[in-house]
N, C-alpha and C positions, 0 to 999 in steps of 0.2 A: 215450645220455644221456636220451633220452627217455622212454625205457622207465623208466629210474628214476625222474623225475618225475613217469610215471602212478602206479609203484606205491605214493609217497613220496604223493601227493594221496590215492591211493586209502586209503592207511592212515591220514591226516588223519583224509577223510571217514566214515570208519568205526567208528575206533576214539577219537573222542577227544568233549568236549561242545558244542568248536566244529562239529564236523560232524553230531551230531545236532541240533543248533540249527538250521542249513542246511538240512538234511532237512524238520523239523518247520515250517519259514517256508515252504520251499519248498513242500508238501504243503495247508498252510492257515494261514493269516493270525490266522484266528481264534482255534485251538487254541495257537499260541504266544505268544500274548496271556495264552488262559487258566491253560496252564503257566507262566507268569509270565516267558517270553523277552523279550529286549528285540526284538522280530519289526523295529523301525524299524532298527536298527545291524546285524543281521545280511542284511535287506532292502536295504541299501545298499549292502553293502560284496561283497556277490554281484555286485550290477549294475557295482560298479565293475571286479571279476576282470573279469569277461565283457569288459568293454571294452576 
């Protein structure tokens, strides 16, 4: 069951806008500001997974 969970996250994070958004916050602050992300909502809800 885990393994599918990785592969299920993994293909989130790769293939879809929510994961490049993730990517791009994650990588720099700045630039997904200037891409016009909302860097604060995606910046949030990362630290919340994590927790």
């Amino acid at each position: 069951m885990a393994v599918v969970a990785a592969v299920l996250i993994w293909g989130v994070l790769r293939q879809t806008f929510f994961g490049f958004s993730v990517r791009v916050v994650d990588a720099s602050l700045k630039a997904a500001v200037y891409a016009g992300i909302k860097s604060d909502i995606y910046h949030g809800l990362c630290l919340r997974l994590i927790d």
